[in-house]
C-alpha positions as CSV (number, residue, x, y, z in Angstrom):
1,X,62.8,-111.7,62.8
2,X,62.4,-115.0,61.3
3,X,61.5,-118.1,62.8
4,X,63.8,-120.6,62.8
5,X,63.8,-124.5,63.9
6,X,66.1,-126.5,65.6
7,X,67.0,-128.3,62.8
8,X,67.3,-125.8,61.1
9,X,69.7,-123.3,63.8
10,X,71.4,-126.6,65.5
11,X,75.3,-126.0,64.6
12,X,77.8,-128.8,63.1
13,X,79.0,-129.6,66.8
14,X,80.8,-132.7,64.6
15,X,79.1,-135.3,66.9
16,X,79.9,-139.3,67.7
17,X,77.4,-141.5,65.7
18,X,73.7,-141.5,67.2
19,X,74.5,-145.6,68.4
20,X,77.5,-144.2,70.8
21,X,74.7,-141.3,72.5
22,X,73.9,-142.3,76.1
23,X,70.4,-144.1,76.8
24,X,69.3,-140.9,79.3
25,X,71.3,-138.3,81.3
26,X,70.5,-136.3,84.1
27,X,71.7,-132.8,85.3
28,X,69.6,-131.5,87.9
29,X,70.9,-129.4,91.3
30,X,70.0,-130.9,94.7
31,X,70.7,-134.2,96.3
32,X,67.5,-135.0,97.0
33,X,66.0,-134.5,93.2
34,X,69.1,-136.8,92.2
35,X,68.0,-139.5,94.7
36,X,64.5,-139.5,93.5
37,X,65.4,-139.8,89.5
38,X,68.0,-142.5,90.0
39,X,65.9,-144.4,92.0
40,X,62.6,-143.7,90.2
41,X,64.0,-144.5,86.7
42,X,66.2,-147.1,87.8
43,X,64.0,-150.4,87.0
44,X,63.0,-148.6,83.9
45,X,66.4,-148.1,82.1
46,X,69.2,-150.2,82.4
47,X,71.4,-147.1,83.6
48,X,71.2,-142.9,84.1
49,X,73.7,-140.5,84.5
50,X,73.2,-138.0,86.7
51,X,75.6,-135.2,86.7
52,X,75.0,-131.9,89.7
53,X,74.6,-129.4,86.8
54,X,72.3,-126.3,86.7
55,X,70.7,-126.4,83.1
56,X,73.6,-123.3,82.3
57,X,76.0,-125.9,83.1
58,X,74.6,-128.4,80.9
59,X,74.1,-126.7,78.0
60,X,78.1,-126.0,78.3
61,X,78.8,-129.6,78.8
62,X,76.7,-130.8,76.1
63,X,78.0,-128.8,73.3
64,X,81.3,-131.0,73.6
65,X,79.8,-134.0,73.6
66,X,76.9,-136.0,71.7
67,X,73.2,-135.6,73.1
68,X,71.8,-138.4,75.1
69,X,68.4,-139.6,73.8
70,X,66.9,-139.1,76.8
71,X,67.6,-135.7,78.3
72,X,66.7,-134.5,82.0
73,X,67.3,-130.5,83.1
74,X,66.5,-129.0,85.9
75,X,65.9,-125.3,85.8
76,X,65.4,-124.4,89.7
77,X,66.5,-121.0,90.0
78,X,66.8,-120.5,86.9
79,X,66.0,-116.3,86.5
80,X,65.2,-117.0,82.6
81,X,64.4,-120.7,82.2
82,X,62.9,-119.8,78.8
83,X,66.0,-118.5,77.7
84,X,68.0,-120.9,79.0
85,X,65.8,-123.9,77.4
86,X,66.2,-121.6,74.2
87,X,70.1,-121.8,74.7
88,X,69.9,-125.8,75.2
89,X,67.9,-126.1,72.1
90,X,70.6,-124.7,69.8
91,X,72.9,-127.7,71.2
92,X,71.1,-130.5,71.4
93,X,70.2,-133.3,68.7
94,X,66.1,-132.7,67.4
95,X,65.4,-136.2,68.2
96,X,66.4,-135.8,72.1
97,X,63.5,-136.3,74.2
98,X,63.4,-133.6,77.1
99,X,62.4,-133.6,80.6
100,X,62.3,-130.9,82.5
101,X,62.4,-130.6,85.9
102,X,62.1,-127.0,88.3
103,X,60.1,-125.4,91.1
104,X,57.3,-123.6,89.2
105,X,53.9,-125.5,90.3
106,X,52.1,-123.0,87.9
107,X,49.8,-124.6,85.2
108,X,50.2,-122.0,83.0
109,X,53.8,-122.5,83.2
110,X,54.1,-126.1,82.1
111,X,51.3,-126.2,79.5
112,X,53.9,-123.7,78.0
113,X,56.5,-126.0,78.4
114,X,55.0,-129.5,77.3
115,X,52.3,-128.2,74.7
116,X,53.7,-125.4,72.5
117,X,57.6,-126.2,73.6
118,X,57.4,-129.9,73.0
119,X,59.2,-130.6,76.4
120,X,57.6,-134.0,77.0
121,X,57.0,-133.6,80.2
122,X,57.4,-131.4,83.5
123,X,57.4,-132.1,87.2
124,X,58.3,-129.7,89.8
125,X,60.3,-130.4,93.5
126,X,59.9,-131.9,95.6
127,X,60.4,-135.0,93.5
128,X,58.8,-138.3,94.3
129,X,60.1,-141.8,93.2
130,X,56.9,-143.0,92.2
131,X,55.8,-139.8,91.0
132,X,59.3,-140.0,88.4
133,X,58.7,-143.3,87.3
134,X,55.1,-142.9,86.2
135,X,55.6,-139.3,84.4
136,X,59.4,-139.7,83.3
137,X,59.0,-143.7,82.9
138,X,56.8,-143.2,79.1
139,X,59.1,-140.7,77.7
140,X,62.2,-143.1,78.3
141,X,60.7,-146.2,77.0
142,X,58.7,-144.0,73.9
143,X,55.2,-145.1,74.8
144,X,52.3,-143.1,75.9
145,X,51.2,-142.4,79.5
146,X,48.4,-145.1,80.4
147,X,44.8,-143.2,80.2
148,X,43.5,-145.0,82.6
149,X,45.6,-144.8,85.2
150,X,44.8,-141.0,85.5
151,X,41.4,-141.1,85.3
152,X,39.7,-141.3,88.5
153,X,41.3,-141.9,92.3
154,X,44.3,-143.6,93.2
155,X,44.3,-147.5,94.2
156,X,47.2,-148.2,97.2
157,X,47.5,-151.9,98.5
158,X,48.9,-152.6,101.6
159,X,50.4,-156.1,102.0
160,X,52.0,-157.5,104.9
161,X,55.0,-159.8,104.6
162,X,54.0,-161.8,107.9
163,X,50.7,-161.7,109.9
164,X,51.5,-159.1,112.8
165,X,53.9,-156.9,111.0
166,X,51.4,-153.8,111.6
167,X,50.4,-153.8,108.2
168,X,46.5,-152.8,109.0
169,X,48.1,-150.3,111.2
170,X,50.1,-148.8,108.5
171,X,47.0,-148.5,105.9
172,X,45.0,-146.6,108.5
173,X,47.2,-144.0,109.5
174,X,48.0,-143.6,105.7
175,X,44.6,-143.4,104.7
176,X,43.8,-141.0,107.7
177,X,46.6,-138.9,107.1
178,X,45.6,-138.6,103.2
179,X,42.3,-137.7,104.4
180,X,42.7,-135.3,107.5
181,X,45.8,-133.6,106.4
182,X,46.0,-133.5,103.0
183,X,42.3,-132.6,102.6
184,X,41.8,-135.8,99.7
185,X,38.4,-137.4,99.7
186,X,40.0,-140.7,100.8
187,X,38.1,-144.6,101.9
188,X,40.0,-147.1,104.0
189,X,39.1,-150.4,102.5
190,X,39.1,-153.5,104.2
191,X,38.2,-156.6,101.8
192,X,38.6,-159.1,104.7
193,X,34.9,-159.1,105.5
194,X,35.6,-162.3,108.6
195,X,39.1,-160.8,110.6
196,X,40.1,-157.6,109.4
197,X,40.2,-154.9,112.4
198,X,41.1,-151.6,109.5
199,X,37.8,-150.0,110.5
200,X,38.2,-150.7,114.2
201,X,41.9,-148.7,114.2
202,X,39.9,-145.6,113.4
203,X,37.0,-146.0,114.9
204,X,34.6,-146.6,112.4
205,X,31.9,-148.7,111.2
206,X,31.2,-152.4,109.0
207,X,28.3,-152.9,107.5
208,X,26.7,-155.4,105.3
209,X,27.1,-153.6,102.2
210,X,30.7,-154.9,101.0
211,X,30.1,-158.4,101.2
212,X,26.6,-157.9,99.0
213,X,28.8,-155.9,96.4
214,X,31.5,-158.9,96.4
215,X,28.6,-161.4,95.5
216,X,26.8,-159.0,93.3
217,X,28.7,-157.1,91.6
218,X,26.0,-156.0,89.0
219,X,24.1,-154.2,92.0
220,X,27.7,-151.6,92.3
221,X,27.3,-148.3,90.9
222,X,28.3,-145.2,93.0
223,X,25.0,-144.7,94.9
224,X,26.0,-148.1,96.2
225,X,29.3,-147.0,96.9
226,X,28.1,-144.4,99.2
227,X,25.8,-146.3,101.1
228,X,27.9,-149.2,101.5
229,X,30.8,-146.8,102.6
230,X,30.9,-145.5,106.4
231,X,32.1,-141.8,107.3
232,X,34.9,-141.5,109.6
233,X,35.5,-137.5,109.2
234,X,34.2,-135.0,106.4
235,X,37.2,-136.5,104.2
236,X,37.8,-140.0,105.2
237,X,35.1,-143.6,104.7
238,X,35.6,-146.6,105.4
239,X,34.4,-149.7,104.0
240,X,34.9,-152.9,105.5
241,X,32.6,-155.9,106.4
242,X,32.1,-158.2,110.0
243,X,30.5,-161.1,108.7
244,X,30.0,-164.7,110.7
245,X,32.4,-166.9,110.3
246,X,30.5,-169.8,110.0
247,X,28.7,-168.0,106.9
248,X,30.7,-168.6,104.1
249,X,30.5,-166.0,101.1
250,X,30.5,-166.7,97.1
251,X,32.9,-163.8,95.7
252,X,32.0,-163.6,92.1
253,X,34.5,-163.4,90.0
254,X,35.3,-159.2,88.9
255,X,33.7,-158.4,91.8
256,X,37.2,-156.1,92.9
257,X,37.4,-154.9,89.5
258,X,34.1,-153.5,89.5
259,X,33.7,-152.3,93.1
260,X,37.6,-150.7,92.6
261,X,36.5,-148.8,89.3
262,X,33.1,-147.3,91.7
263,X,35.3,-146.7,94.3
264,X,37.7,-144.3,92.0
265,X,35.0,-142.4,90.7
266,X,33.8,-141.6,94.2
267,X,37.0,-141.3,95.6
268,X,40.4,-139.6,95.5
269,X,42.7,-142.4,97.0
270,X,41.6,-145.9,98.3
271,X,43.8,-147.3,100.8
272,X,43.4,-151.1,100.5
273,X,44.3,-153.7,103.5
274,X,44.6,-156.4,101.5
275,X,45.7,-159.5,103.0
276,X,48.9,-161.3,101.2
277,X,46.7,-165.2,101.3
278,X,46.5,-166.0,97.8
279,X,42.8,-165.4,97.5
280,X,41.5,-164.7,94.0
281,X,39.9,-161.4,94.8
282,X,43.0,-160.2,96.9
283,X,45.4,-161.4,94.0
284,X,42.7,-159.3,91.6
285,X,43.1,-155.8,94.4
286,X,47.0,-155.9,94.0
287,X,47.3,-156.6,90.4
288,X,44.8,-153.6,89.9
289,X,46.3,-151.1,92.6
290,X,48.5,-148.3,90.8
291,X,50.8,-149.0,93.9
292,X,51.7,-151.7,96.5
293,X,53.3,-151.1,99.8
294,X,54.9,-154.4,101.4
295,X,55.5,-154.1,105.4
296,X,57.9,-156.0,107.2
297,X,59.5,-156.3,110.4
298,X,63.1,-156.8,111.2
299,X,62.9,-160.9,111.2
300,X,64.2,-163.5,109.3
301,X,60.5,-164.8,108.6
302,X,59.8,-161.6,107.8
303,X,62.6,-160.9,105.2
304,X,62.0,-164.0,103.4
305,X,58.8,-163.4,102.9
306,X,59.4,-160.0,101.2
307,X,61.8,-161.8,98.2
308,X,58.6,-163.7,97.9
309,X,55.8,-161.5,97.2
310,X,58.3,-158.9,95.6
311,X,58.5,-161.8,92.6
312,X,54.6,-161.2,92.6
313,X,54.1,-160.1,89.0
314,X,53.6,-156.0,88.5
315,X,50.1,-154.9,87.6
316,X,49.6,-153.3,83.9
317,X,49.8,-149.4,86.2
318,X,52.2,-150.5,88.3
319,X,55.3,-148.4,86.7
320,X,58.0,-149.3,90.4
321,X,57.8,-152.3,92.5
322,X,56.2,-152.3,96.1
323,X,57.5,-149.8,98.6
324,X,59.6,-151.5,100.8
325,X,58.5,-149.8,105.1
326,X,60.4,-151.4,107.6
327,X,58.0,-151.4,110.3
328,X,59.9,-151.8,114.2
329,X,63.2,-150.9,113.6
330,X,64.6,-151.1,116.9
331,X,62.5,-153.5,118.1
332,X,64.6,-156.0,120.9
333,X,66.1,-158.7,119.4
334,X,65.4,-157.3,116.0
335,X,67.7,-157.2,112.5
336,X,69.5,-153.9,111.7
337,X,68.3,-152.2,108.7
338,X,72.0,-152.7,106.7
339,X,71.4,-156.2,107.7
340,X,68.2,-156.1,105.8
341,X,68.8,-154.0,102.8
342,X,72.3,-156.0,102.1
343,X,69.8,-159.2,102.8
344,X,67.3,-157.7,100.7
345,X,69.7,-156.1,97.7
346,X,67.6,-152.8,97.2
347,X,67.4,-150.1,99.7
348,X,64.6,-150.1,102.3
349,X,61.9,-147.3,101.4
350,X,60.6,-146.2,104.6
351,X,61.7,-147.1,108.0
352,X,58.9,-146.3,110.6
353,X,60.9,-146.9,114.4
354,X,59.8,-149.2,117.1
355,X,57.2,-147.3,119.3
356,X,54.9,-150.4,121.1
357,X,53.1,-147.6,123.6
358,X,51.8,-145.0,121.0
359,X,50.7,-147.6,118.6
360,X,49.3,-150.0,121.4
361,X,47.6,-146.9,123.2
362,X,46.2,-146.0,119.6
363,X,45.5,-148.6,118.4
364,X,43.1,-149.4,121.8
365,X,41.6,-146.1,121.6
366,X,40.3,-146.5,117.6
367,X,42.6,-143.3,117.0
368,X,45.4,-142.8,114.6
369,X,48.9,-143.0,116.0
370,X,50.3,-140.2,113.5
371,X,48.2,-137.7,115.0
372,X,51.4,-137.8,117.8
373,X,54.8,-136.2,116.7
374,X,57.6,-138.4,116.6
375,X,58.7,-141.3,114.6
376,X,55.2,-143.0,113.6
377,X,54.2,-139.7,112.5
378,X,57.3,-138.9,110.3
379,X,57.5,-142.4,109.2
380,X,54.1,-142.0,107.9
381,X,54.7,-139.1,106.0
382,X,57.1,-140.4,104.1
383,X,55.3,-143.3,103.3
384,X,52.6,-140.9,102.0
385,X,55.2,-138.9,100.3
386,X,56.0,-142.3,98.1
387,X,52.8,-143.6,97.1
388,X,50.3,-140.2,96.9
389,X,52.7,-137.4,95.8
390,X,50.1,-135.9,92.9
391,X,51.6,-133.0,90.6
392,X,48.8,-130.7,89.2
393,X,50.9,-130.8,86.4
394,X,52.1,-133.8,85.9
395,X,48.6,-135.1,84.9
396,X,48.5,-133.8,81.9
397,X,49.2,-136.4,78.7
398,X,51.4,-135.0,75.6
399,X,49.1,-135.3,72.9
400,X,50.0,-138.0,69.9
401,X,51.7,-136.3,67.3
402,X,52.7,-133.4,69.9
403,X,56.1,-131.2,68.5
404,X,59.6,-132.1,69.0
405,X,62.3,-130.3,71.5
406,X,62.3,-127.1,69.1
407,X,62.2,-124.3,71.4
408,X,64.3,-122.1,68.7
409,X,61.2,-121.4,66.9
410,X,58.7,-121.1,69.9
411,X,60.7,-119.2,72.0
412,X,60.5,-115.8,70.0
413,X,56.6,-115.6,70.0
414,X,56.6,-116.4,73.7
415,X,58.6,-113.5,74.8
416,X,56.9,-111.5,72.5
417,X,59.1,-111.5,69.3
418,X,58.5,-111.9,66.0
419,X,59.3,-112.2,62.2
């Protein structure tokens, strides 16, 4: 049987003019994936419809009206998904941009999809925000996924909005739970070498090593790295210093690009405490983090800070702004999260409730608080959820040049027909 392309099978559907097709449009079948691709894609486009379809559905709903430019299915449950992309293909414009989205974390499965399908890219539930913007972001705006933020570990900056807000508190337990329960090579880093406490809240160790690399940054490389780094568990470092106070240091100037870029060869995440003072080298560790995390508490001093640093300009692989954790919420006396979020204009990320005992008692002890159930715990998982959900998948760039949405034409030699 003969091969044919989509340009050359699509039917005379007699559609509106290309200039009246909507930017993108969703259909995907679960509340939760429709949360996470509005808000994901919402600071990337100006607007996305999202319709509860199954890709069956859509297919009938698109053949009576003109093909968005931007095109998300989901095919989750979904006995035939070939077929049914095969189906789609004969109604949709050849210059639609697909994304696909199902419950298939199988390599094999998505190479299929994105390099001889020319699906432009694949992700598979459960959905992250973050996870959406970076992978469906470059499709949307028609620009390449940035190399090198895939290459080598992942950079998370915590910032506090106020001092006391529990922000080293936060990047501990995330950087333990990356570490001890999702198996990741992961290092707690701690660039206040005078006052910061991160290594104390899991009971590890400073040393003089960071403060050497931050004046000599010539001297990093990764053997450095693991000196200079202190082991907590088999998975989890820390690097921090606990220098004098009356011993002032000269930061050279790169010195956090350069230990950041030995750190991601050595490491799968790196959690960063990094204090909000606008200190050059803390400035230069957000602006080079792939994501920030801003905590807060439910105050007024607290709240205003957060406008502030979110009008911090994004770093160049920084595809959302920060995630938002309400940290306390409950606390006596405290705002209400509507009062916040209405304050704030965007929806709090992660609320983490008010528990002063188990933190307190944690915190004393040099042991992480999530290792308790409850609130912390689930509070933390979400937050690790946001800022580390990594799809096998979803790593993989489309190659320059890569095919079109014609499925017509692949789909026959894929399930096994042929001219």
């Amino acid at each position: 049987m003969a091969q044919n392309s989509l340009a050359q099978t699509a039917p005379d559907t007699g559609q509106k003019p290309a200039a009246e097709r909507a930017a993108v449009m969703g259909f995907v079948t679960d509340a939760d994936s429709e949360m996470a691709l509005r808000e994901g894609m919402s600071e990337l486009v100006p607007s996305i419809l999202i319709k509860r379809n199954s890709i069956r559905q859509a297919t009938a709903l698109l053949r009576k009206m003109p093909s968005p430019e931007v095109l998300v299915v989901d095919i989750t449950g979904e006995d035939a998904p070939l077929a049914a992309l095969h189906d789609l293909s004969e109604v949709v414009e050849p210059n639609t941009r697909v994304l696909v989205i199902g419950d298939r974390a199988d390599m094999n499965f998505y190479r299929s999809l994105t390099r001889d399908l020319g699906v432009a890219e694949y992700l598979y539930k459960p959905l992250a925000k973050e996870m959406v913007a970076r992978m469906f972001g470059p499709a949307c705006l028609q620009r390449p996924v940035a190399s090198g933020a895939l290459q080598g570990g992942r950079i998370v900056a915590v910032s506090g909005a106020c001092g006391g807000v529990g922000t080293t508190t936060i990047a501990a337990n995330l950087a333990w739970y990356l570490g001890e329960e999702l198996k990741r090579h992961t290092l707690l880093f701690d660039p206040d070498i005078y006052t910061g406490n991160a290594a104390m809240m899991l009971g590890g160790r400073t040393g003089t090593g960071l403060r050497l690399a931050l004046e000599t940054p010539s001297r990093i490389d990764e053997l450095f790295v693991e000196r200079a780094a202190q082991p907590v568990t088999e998975r989890l470092s820390v690097l921090a210093g606990d220098e004098k106070v009356t011993e002032a240091a000269e930061i050279a100037e790169g010195a956090g690009r350069a230990l950041l870029a030995a750190l991601r060869r050595r490491y799968n995440f790196v959690v960063a405490d990094v204090p909000s003072a606008p200190v050059p080298v803390y400035r230069e560790l957000l602006m080079l983090a792939h994501q920030r995390v801003l905590v807060m508490d439910p105050t007024l001093a607290s709240m205003r800070n957060t406008l502030r640093l979110l009008a911090l300009p994004t770093g160049p692989d920084q595809v959302r702004r920060a995630v938002i954790v309400l940290n306390r919420l409950g606390q006596p006396g405290g705002l209400t999260r509507p009062q916040i979020e209405e304050a704030l204009e965007m929806p709090i990320d992660v609320a983490i409730p008010y528990q002063p005992r188990q933190v307190g008692q944690a915190a004393t002890m040099g042991t992480p608080a999530c290792t308790a159930s409850g609130g912390f715990r689930q509070g933390m998982l979400a937050l690790a959820r946001e800022v580390a959900f990594v799809a096998e998948g979803a790593l993989v760039v489309k190659p320059e040049g890569a095919a079109a949405f014609s499925l017509g034409k692949m789909f026959d030699r894929l399930t096994g027909r042929s001219e």
